[in-house]
C-alpha positions as semicolon CSV with decimal commas, in nm:
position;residue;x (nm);y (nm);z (nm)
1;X;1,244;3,005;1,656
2;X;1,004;3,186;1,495
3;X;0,682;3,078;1,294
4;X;0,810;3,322;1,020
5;X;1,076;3,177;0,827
6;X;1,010;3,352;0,492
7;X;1,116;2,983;0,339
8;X;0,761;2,985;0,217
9;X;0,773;3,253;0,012
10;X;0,853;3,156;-0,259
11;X;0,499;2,878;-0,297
12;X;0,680;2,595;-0,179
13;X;0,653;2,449;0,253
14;X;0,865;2,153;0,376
15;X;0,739;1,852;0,481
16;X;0,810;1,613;0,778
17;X;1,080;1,435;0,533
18;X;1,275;1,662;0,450
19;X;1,195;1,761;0,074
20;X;1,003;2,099;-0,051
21;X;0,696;2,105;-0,271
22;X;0,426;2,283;-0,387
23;X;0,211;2,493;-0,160
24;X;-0,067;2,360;-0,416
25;X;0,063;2,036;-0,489
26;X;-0,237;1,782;-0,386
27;X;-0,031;1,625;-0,129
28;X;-0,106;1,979;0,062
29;X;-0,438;1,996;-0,020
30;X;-0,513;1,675;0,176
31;X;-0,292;1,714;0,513
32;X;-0,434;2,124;0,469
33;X;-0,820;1,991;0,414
34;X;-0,766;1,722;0,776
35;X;-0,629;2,067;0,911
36;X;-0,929;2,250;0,819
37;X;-1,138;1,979;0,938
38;X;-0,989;1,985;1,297
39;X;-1,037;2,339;1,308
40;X;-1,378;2,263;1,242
41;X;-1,411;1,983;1,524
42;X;-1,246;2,229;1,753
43;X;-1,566;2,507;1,675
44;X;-1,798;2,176;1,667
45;X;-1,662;2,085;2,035
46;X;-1,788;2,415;2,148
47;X;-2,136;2,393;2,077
48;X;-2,198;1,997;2,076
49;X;-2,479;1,932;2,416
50;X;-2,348;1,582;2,510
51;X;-2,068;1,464;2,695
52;X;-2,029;1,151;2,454
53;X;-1,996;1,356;2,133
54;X;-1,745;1,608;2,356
55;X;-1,530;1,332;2,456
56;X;-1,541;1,154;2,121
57;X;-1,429;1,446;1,943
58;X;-1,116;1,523;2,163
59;X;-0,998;1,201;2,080
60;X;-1,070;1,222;1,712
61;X;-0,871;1,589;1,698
62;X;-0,529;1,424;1,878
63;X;-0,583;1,172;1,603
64;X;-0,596;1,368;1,300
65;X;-0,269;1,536;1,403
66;X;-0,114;1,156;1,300
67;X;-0,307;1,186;1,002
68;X;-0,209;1,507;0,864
69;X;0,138;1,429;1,000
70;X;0,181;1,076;0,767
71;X;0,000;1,295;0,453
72;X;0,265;1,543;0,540
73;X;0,585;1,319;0,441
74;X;0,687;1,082;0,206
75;X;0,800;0,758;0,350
76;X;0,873;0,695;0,710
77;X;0,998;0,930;0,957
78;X;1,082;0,964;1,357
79;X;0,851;1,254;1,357
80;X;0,530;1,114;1,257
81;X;0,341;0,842;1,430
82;X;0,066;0,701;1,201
83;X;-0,299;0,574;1,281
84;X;-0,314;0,206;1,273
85;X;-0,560;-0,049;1,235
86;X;-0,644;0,007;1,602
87;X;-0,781;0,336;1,532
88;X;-0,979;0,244;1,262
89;X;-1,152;-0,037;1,496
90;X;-1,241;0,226;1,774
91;X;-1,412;0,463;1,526
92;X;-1,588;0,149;1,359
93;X;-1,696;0,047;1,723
94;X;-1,779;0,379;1,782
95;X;-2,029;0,398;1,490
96;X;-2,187;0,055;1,595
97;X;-2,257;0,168;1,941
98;X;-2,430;0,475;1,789
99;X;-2,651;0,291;1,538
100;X;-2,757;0,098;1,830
101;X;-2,835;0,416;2,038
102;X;-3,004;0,597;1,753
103;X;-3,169;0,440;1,480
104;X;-3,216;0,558;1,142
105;X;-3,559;0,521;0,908
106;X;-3,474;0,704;0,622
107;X;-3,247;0,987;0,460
108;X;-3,182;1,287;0,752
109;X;-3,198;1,641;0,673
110;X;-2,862;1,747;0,795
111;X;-2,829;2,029;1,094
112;X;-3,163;2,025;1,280
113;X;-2,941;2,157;1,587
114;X;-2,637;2,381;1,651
115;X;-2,474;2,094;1,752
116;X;-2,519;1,860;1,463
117;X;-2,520;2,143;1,238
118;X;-2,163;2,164;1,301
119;X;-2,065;1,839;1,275
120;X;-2,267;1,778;0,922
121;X;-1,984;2,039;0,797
122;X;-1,711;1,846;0,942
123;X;-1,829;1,572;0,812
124;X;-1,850;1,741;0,423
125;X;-1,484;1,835;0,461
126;X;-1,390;1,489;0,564
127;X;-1,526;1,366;0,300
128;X;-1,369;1,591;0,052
129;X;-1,001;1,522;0,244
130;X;-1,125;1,187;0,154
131;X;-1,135;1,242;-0,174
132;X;-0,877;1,439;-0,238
133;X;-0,682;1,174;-0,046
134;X;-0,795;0,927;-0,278
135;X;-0,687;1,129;-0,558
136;X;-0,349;1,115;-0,394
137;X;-0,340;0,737;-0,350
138;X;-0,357;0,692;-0,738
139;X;-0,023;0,911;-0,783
140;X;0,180;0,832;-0,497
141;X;0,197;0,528;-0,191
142;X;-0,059;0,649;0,074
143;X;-0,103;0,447;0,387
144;X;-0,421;0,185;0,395
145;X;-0,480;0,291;0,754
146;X;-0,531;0,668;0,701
147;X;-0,739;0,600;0,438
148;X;-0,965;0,366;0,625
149;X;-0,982;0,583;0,903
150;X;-1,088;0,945;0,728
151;X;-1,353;0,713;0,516
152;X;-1,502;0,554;0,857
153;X;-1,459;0,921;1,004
154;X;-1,713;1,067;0,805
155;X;-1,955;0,811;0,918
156;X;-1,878;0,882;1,274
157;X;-1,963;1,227;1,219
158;X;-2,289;1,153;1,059
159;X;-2,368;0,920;1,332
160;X;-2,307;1,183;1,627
161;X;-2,431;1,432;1,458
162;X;-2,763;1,179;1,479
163;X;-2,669;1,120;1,818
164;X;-2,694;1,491;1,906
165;X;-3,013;1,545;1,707
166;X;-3,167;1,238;1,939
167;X;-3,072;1,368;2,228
168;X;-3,271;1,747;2,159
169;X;-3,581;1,534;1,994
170;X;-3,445;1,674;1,696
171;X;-3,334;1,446;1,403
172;X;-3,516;1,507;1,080
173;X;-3,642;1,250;0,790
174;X;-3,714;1,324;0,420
175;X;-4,058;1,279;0,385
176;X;-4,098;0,987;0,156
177;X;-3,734;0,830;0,227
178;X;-3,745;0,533;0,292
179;X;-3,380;0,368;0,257
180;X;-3,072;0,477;0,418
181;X;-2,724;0,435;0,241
182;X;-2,391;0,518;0,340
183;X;-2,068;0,467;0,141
């Protein structure tokens, strides 16, 4: 089979359930923003320096395949496993661990390295596939889980991103920041 089916042309695409929609219907936006975002992991694995981050983010792009697979259906399918509550524990222990390996006295300056560079963008379009999955959420059922797990996500990906900076001697403070908040 080929990738061109010309079904497309017409502005609509199919998704895992069965039914056509929009090519800009915000339903697309979100599974096409986790898309772009493991795109972006997939440059960001390139250039990371540490094994953790490396291993970390292989894991994280064979998960966002389950996420943009449940934001690209309505309802369940055979096709489509989701993340589960699981998931969302492994990234939260996964942030713990790295506040404990890198701590934080202020606001960073984001990208003081290739490295963490790259993963402050990934973790800007996570948060806007947040958003725009939140937007989603208020029009149609979207699952708990993949919302949890694209909102702790982005904090993983601030935290490695730290984690990398440590590891060069690199991480950066505003000057006169003292708090540090994270939603």
């Amino acid at each position: 089979m080929s990738l061109v089916t010309k079904s497309g042309d017409d502005g609509t695409t199919s998704l895992w359930s069965g039914e056509r929609i929009g090519k800009d219907e915000l339903r697309v936006e979100c599974y096409g923003t986790i898309d772009e975002l493991n795109s972006f992991l997939g440059d960001a694995r390139h250039v990371v320096k540490t094994d953790l981050a490396a291993k970390y983010l292989d894991e994280i792009q064979e998960d966002l395949f389950r996420v943009a697979g449940t934001l690209a259906t309505r309802g369940e399918t055979a096709y489509v496993q989701p993340v589960y509550e699981e998931d969302v524990e492994r990234l939260t222990n996964w942030v713990y661990e790295l506040e404990k390996m890198v701590p934080l006295s202020g606001f960073v300056i984001p990208g003081s390295t290739p490295g963490s560079a790259k993963l402050d963008i990934c973790r800007t379009v996570c948060r806007r596939a947040e958003r725009r999955i939140v937007a989603l959420a208020r029009i149609e059922p979207i699952d708990t889980f993949t919302r949890h797990y694209v909102n702790r996500l982005a904090d993983f990906l601030f935290m490695i991103a730290r984690y990398e900076e440590q590891s060069e001697g690199a991480i950066r403070f505003k000057k006169g920041a003292s708090r540090f908040r994270s939603d």
